[in-house]
C-alpha positions as a Markdown table, in Angstrom:
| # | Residue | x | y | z |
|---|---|---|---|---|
| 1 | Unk | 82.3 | 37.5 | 132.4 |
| 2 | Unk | 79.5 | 36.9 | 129.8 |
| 3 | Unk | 81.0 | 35.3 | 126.1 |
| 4 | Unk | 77.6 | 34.9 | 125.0 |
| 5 | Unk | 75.6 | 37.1 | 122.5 |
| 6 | Unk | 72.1 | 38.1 | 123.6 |
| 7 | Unk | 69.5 | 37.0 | 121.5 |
| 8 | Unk | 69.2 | 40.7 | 120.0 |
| 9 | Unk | 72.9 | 40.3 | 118.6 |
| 10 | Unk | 72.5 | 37.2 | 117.4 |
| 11 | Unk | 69.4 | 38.4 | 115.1 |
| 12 | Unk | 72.0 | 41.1 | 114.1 |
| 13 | Unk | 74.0 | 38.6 | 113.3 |
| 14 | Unk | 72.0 | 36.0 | 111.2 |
| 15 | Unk | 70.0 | 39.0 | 109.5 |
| 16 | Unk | 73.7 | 40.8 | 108.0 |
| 17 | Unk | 74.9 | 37.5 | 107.1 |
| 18 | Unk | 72.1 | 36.7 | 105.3 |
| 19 | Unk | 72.1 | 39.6 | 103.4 |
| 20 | Unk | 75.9 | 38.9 | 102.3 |
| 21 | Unk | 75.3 | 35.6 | 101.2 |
| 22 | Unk | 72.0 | 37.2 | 98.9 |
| 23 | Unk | 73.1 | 40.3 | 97.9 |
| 24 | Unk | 76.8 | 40.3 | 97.8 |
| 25 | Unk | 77.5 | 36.8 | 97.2 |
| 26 | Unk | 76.0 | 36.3 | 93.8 |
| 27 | Unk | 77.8 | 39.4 | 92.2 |
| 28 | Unk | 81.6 | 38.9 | 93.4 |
| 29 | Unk | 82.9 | 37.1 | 90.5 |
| 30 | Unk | 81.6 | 39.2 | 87.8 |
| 31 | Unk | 83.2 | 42.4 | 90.4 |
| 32 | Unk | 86.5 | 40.6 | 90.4 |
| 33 | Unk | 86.6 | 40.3 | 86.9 |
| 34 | Unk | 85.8 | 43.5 | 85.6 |
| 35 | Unk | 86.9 | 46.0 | 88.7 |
| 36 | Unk | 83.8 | 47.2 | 88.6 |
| 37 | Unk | 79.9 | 47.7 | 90.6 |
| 38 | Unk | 77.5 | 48.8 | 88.4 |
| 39 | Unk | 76.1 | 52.0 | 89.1 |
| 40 | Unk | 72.8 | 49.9 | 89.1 |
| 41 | Unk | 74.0 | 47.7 | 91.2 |
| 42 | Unk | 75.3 | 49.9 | 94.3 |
| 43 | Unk | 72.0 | 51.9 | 94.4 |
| 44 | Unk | 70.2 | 48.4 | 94.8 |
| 45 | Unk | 72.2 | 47.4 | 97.6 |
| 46 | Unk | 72.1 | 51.0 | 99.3 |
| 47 | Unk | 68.1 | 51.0 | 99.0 |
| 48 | Unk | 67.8 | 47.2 | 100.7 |
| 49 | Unk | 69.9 | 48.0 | 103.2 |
| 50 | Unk | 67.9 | 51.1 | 104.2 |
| 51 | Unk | 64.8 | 48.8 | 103.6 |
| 52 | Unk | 65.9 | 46.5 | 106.3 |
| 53 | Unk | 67.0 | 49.1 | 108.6 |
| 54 | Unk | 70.9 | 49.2 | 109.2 |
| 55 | Unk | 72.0 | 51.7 | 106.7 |
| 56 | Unk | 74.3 | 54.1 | 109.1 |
| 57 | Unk | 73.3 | 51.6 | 111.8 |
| 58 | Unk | 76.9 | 52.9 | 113.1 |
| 59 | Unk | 75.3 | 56.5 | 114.1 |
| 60 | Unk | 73.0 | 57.3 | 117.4 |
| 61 | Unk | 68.6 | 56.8 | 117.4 |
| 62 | Unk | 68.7 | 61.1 | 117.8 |
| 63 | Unk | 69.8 | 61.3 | 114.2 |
| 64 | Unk | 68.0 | 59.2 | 112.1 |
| 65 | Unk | 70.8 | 56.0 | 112.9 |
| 66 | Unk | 70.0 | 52.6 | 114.6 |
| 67 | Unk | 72.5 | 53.3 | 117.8 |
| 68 | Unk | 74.2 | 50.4 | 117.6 |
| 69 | Unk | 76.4 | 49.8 | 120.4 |
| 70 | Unk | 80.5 | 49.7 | 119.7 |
| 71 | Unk | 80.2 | 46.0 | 120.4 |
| 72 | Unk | 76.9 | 45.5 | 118.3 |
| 73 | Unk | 78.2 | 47.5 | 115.1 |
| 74 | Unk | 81.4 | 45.3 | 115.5 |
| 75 | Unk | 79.4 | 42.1 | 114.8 |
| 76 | Unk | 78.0 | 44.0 | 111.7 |
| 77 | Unk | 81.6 | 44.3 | 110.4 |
| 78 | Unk | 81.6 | 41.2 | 111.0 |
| 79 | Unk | 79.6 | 39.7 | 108.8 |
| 80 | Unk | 80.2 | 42.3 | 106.2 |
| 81 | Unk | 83.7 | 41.1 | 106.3 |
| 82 | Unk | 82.7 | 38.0 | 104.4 |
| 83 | Unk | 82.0 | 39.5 | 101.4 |
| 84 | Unk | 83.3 | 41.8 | 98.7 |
| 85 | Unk | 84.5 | 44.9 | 100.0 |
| 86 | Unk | 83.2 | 46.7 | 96.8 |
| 87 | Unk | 80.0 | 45.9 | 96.9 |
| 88 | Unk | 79.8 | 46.0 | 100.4 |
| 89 | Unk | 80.5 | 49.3 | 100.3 |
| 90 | Unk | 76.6 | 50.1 | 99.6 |
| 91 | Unk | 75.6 | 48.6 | 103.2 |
| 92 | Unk | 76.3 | 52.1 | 104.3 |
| 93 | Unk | 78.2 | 53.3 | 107.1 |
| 94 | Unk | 78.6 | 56.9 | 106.8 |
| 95 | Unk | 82.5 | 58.2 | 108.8 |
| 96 | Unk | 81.0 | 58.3 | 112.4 |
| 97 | Unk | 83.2 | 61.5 | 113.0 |
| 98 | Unk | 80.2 | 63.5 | 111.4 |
| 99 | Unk | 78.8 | 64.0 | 114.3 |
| 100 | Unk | 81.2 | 66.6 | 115.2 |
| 101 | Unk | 78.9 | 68.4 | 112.4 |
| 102 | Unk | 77.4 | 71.8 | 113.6 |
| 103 | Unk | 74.4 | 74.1 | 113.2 |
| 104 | Unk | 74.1 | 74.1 | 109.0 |
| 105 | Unk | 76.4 | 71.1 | 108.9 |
| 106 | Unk | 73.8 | 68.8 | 110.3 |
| 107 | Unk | 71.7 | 69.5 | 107.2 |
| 108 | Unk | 74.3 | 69.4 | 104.3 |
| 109 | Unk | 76.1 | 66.7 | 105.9 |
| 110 | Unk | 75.5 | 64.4 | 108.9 |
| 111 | Unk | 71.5 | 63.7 | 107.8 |
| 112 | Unk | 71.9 | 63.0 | 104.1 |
| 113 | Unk | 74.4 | 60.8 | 105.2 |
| 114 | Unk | 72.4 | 59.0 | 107.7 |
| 115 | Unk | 69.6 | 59.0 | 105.3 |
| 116 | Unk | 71.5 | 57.6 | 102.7 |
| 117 | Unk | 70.9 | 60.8 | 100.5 |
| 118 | Unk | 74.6 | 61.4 | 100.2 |
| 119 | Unk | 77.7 | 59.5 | 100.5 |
| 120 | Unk | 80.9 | 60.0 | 102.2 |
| 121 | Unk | 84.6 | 59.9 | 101.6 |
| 122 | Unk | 87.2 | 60.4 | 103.9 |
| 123 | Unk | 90.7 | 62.0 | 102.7 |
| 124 | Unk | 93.8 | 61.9 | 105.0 |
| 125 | Unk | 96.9 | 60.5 | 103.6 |
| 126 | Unk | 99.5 | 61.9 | 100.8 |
| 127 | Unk | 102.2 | 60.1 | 99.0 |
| 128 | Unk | 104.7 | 62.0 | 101.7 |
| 129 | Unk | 101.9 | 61.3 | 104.9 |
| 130 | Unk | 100.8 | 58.5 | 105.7 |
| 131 | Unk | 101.9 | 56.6 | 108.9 |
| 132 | Unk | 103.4 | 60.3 | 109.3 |
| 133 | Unk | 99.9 | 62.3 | 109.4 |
| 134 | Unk | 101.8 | 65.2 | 110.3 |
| 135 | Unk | 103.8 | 65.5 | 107.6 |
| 136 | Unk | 101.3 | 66.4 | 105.1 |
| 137 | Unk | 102.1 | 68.5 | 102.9 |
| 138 | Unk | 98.3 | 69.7 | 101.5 |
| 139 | Unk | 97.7 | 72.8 | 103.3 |
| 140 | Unk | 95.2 | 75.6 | 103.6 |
| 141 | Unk | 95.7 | 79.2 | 104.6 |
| 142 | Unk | 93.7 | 82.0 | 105.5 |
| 143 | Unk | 92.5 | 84.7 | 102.5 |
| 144 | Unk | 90.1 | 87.2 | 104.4 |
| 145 | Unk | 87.0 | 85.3 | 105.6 |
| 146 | Unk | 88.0 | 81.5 | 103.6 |
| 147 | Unk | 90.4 | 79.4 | 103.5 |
| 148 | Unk | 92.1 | 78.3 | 100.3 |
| 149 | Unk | 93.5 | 75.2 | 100.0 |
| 150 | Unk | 96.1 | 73.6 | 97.9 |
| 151 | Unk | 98.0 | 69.7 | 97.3 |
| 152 | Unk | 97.1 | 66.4 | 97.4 |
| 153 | Unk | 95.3 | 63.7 | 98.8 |
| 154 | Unk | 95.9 | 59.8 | 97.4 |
| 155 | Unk | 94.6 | 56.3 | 98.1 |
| 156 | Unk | 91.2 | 57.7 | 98.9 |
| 157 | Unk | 88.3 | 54.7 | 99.2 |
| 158 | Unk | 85.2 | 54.9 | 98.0 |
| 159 | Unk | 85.7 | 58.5 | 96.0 |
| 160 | Unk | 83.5 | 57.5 | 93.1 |
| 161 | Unk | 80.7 | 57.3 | 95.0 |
| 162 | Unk | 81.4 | 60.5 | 97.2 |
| 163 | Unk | 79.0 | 63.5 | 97.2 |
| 164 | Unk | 81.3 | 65.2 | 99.6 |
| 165 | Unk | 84.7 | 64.4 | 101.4 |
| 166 | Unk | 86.0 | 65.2 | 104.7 |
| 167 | Unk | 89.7 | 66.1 | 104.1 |
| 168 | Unk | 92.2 | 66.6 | 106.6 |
| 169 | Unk | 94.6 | 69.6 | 105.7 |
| 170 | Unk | 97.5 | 71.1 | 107.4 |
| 171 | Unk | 96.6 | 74.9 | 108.7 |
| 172 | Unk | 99.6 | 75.9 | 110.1 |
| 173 | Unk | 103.2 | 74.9 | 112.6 |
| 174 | Unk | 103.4 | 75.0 | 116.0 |
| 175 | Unk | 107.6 | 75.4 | 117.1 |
| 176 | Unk | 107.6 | 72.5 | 119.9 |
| 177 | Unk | 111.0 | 71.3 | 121.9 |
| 178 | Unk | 110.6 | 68.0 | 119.4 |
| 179 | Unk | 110.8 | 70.4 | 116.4 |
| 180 | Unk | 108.0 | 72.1 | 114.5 |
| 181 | Unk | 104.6 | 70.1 | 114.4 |
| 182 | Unk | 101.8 | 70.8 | 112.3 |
| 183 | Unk | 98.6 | 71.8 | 113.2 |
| 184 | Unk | 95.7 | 70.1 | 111.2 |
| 185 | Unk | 92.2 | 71.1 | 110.1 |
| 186 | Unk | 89.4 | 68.8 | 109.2 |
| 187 | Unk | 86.8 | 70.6 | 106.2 |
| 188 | Unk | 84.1 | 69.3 | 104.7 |
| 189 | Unk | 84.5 | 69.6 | 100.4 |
| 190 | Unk | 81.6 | 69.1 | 98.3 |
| 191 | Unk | 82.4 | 67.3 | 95.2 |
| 192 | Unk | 82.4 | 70.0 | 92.0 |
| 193 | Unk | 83.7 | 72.8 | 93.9 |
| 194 | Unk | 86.2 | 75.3 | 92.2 |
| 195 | Unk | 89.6 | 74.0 | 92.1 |
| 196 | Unk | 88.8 | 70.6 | 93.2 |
| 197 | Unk | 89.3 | 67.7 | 91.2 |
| 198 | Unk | 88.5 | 63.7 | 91.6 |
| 199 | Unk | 90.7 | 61.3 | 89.6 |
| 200 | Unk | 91.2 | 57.5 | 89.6 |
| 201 | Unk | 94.1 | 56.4 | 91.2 |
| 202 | Unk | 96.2 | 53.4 | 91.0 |
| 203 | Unk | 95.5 | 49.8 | 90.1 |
| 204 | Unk | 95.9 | 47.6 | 93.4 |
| 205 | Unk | 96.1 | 43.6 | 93.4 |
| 206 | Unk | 93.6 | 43.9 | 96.7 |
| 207 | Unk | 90.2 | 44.2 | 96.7 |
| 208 | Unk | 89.2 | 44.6 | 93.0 |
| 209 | Unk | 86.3 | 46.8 | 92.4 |
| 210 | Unk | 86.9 | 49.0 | 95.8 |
| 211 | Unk | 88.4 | 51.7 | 93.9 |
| 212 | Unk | 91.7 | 54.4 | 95.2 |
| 213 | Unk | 91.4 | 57.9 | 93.7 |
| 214 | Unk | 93.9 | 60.7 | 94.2 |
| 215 | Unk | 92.3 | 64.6 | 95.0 |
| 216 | Unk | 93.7 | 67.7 | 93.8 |
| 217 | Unk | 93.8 | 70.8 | 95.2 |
| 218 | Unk | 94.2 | 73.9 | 93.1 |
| 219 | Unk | 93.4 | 77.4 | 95.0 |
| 220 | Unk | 90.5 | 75.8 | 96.0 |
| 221 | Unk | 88.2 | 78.7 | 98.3 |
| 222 | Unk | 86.0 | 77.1 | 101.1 |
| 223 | Unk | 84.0 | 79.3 | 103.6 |
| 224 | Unk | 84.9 | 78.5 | 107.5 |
| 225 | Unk | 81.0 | 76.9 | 107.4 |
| 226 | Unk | 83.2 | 74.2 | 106.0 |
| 227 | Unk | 85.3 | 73.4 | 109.1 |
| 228 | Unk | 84.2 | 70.4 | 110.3 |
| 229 | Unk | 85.4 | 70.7 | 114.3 |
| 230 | Unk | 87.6 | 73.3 | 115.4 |
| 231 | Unk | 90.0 | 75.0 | 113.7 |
| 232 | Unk | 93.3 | 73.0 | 114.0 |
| 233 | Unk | 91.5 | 70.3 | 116.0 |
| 234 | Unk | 91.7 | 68.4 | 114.0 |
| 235 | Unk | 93.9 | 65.7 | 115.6 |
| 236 | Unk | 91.1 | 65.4 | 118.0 |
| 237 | Unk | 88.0 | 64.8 | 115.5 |
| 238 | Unk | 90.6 | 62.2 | 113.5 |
| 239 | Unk | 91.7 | 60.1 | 116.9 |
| 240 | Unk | 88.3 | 59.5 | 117.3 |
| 241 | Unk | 87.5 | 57.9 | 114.0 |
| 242 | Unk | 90.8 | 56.0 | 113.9 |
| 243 | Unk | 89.2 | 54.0 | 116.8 |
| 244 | Unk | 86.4 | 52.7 | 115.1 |
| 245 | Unk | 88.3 | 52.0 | 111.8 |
| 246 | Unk | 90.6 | 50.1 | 113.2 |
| 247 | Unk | 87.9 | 47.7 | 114.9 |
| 248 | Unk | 86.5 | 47.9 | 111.6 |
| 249 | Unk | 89.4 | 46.3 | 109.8 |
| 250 | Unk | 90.1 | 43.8 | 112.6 |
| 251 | Unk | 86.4 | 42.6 | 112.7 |
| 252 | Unk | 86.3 | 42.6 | 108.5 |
| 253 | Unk | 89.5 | 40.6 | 109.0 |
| 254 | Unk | 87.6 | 37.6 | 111.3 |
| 255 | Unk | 85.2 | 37.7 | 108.8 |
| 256 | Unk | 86.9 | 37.0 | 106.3 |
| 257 | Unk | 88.9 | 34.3 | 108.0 |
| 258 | Unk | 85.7 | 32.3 | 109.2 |
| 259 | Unk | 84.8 | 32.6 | 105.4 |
| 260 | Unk | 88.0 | 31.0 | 103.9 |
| 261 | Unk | 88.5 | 28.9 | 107.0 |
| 262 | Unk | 84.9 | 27.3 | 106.2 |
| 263 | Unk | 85.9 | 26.5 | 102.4 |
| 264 | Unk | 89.0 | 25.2 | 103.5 |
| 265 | Unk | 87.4 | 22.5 | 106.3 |
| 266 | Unk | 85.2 | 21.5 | 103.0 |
| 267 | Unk | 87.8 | 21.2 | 100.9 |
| 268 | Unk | 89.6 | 19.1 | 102.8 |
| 269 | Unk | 86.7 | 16.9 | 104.0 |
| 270 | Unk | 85.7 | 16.1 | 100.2 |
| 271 | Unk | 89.3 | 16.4 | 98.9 |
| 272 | Unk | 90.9 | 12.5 | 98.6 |
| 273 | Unk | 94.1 | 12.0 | 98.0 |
| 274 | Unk | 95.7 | 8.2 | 98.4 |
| 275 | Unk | 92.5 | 6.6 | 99.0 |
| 276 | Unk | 91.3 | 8.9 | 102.0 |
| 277 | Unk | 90.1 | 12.9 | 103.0 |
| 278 | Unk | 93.0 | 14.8 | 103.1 |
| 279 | Unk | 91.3 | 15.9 | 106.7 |
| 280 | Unk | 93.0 | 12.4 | 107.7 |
| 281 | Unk | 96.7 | 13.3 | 107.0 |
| 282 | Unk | 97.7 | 15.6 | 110.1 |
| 283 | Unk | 99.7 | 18.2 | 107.5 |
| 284 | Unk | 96.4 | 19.4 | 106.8 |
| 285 | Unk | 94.2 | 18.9 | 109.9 |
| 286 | Unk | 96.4 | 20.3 | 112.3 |
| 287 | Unk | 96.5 | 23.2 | 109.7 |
| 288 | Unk | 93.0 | 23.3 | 110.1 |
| 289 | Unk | 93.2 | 23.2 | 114.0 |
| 290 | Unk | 96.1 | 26.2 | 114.0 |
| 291 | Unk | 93.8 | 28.4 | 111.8 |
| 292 | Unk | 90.4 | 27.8 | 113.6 |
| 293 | Unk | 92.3 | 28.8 | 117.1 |
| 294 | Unk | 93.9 | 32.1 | 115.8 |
| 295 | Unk | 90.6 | 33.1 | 114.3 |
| 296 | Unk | 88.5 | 32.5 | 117.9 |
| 297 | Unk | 91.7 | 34.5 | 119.9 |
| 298 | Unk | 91.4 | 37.0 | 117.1 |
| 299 | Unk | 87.3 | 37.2 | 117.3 |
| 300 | Unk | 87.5 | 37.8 | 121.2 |
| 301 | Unk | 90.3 | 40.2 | 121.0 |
| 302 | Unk | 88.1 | 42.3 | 118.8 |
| 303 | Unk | 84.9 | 42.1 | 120.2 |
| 304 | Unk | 86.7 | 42.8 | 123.6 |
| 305 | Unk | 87.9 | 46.1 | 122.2 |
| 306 | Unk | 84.7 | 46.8 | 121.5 |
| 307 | Unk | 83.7 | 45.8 | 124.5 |
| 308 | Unk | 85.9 | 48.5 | 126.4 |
| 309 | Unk | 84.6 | 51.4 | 124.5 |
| 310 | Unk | 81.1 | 50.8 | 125.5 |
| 311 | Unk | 82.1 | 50.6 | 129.2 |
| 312 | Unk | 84.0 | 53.9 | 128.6 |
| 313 | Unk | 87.6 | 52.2 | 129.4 |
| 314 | Unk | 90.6 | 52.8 | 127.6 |
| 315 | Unk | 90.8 | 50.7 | 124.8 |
| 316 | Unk | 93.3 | 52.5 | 122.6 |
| 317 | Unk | 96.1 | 49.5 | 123.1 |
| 318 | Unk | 93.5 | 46.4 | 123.0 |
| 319 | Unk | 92.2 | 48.0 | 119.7 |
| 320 | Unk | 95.4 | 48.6 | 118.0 |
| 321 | Unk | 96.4 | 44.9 | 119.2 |
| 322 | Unk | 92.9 | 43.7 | 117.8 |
| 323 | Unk | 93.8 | 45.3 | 114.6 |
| 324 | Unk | 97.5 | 43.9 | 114.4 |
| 325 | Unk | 96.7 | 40.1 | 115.4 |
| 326 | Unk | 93.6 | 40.1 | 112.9 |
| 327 | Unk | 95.3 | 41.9 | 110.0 |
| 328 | Unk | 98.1 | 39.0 | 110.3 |
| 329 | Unk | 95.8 | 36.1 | 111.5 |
| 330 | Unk | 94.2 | 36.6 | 108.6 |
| 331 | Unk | 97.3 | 36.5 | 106.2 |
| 332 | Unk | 98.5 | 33.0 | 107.8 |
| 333 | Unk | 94.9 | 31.9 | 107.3 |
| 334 | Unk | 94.6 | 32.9 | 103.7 |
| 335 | Unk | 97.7 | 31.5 | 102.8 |
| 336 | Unk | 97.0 | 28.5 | 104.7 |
| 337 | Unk | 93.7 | 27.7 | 102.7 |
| 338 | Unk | 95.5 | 28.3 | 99.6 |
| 339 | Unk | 97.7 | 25.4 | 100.8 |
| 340 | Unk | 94.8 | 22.9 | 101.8 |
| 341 | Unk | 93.9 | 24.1 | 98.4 |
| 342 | Unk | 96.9 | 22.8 | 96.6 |
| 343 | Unk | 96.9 | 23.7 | 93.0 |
| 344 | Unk | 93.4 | 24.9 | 92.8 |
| 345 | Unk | 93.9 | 27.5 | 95.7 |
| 346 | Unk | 95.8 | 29.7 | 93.1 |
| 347 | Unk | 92.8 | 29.1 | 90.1 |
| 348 | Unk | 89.8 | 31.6 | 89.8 |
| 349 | Unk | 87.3 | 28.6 | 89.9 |
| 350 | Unk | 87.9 | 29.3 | 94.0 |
| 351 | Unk | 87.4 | 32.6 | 95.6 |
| 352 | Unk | 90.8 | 31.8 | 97.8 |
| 353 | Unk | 93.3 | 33.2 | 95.8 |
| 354 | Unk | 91.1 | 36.5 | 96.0 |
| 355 | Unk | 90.9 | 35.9 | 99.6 |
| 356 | Unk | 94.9 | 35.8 | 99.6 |
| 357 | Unk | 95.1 | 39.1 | 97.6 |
| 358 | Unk | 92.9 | 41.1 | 99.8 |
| 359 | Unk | 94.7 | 39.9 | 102.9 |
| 360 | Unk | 97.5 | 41.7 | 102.1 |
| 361 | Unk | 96.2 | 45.3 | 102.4 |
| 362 | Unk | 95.2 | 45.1 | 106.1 |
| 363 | Unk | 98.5 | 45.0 | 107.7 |
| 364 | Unk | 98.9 | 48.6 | 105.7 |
| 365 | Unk | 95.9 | 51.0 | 105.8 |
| 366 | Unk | 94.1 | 52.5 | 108.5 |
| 367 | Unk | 97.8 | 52.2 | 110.3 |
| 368 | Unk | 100.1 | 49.6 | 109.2 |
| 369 | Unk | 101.2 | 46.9 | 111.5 |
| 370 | Unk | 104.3 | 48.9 | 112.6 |
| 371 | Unk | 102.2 | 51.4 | 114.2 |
| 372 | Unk | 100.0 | 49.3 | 116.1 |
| 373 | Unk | 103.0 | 47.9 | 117.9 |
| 374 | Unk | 104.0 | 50.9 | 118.2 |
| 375 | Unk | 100.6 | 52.3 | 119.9 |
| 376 | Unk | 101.1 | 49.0 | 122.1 |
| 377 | Unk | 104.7 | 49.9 | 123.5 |
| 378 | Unk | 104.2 | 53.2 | 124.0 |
| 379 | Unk | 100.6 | 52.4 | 126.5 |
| 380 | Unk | 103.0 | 50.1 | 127.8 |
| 381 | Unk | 105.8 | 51.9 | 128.8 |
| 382 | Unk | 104.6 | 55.5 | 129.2 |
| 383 | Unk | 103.4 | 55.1 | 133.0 |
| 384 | Unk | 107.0 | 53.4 | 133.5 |
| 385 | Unk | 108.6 | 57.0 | 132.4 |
| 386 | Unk | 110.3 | 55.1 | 129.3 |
């Protein structure tokens, strides 16, 4: 067993970290205050991160992408983790399930997106369906040669920015002995399309600037050219992207920790209190210890997930554990900063209490902390007949 990186990861490492302290860095406070990027702002991020060659890094050499390997495009994460998740935004990573895009598809969709000509949002959960994907109630039924779809979509990322969305709907019931189960299509909706509407959503105390909107559905007509997969496959085209999110949000989660972890072991080196470094007093240092070891166990357990999938093993267990340790190793971390902080940790003159905010999201999306332990029972005790 090899813990190292090669020298080729670790450029991929010093060269995105970098570029988070330059370019993301500098512009988080004035984010955070208005819950806003500038239009400006996001373009100039997009176009240096193509100039330096990782925008869609995520996606193969064949298509325009960098082919980074499930273990290298982890590091990237990474590092991107570190910084503001709505500016970060711009270091473009297009939905990898695009590649399921076919014969016209390739050219509306999947190279735009690569190129950074278009942008991407992804639309899956409702207000009724959202650890529940199957109880969606946004549906889409034949009408001669289209399909016309109707509901809602809500707490959909990066929508402002979207030129199309790739929206799971429900297309139908299958009767099965555990009841009736729905069967579920993935399409492909261009923004301004009839009967489609983008709308902000709600305010959330996490990640200020990274923006929710909710998507109606009103009779809207698509063509099957918009079927993105098979028809009711869509199970299969979404299992595949839940993979890679949820390494996404357990890497983003180490990164983040290293980053408040690192203003917290300065803090308390430069911090005095009764004549000495608070580092001295072992209420804060073995804080300090207890924080550094989760985020290492954390840091392996991800990158071993993303390990597995490049040696074609099964890694749908280690990844949903990766995701549930990191979402809530970084929640104990944040909060203990904000501790080593004191007072201060809770003022806007520090980014922790931001840190501590954000932290609280990624025990909930891209499959709350529930459902990873139950992902990790059920690999456990399927092959026992339980």
């Amino acid at each position: 067993m090899h813990f190292g990186l090669s020298e080729e990861q670790e450029m991929i490492v010093s060269t995105v970290r970098s570029f988070v302290e330059n370019e993301i860095y500098p512009h988080e406070a004035e984010v955070e205050r208005t819950g806003q990027v500038p239009h400006e702002l996001g373009m100039e991020i997009k176009q240096k991160c193509i100039d330096l060659g990782f925008y869609a890094c995520n996606f193969p050499e064949e298509v325009g992408g960098a082919g980074l390997s499930h273990l290298d495009f982890t590091l990237v994460e990474r590092e991107l983790g570190r910084g503001s998740m709505a500016l970060t935004h711009f270091f473009g990573r297009p939905q990898n399930i695009l590649m399921a895009c076919d014969g016209d598809q390739r050219e509306r969709y999947l190279l735009p997106a690569v190129r950074g000509e278009k942008m991407d949002a992804l639309a899956m959960t409702e207000p009724d369906a959202g650890s529940d994907v199957r109880g969606m109630k946004a549906n889409a039924v034949r009408d001669g040669g289209d399909w016309v779809l109707n509901g809602s979509k809500h707490f959909i990322s990066g929508a402002e920015h979207a030129d199309f969305f790739i929206v799971f709907i429900a297309t139908g019931v299958d009767d099965t002995p555990k009841g009736p189960k729905k069967r579920i299509t993935c399409f492909l909706v261009d923004r301004g399309t009839p009967g489609f509407e983008v709308r902000e959503g709600y305010k959330s105390v996490s990640h200020r600037g990274y923006k929710n909107y909710v998507l109606d559905f009103d009779n809207c007509r698509l063509p099957d050219a918009q079927v993105l997969g098979e028809v009711d496959g869509g199970f299969a085209v979404m299992n595949e992207w839940l993979y890679a999110t949820r390494l996404t949000v357990a890497a983003f989660c180490v990164g983040r920790a290293r980053r408040c972890f690192d203003l917290a072991l300065d803090y308390a080196a430069e911090r005095k209190q009764f004549g000495q470094p608070i580092a001295k007093f072992q209420g804060v240092s073995f804080q300090i210890a207890d924080m550094i070891t989760e985020i290492d166990a954390a840091d392996w357990l991800t990158l071993s997930g993303a390990w597995r999938l490049d040696q074609n093993l099964p890694a749908n267990r280690e990844i949903a554990s990766a995701k549930l340790y990191a979402s809530e190793m970084l929640a104990r971390v944040t909060d203990a900063s904000l501790q080593v902080f004191g007072g201060m940790g809770l003022m806007d003159d520090f980014p922790i209490e931001r840190f501590w905010r954000d932290a609280r999201v990624e025990r909930i999306w891209d499959g709350t902390s529930e459902i990873q332990r139950h992902i990790i029972s059920r690999d456990l005790f399927r092959p026992l007949g339980a």
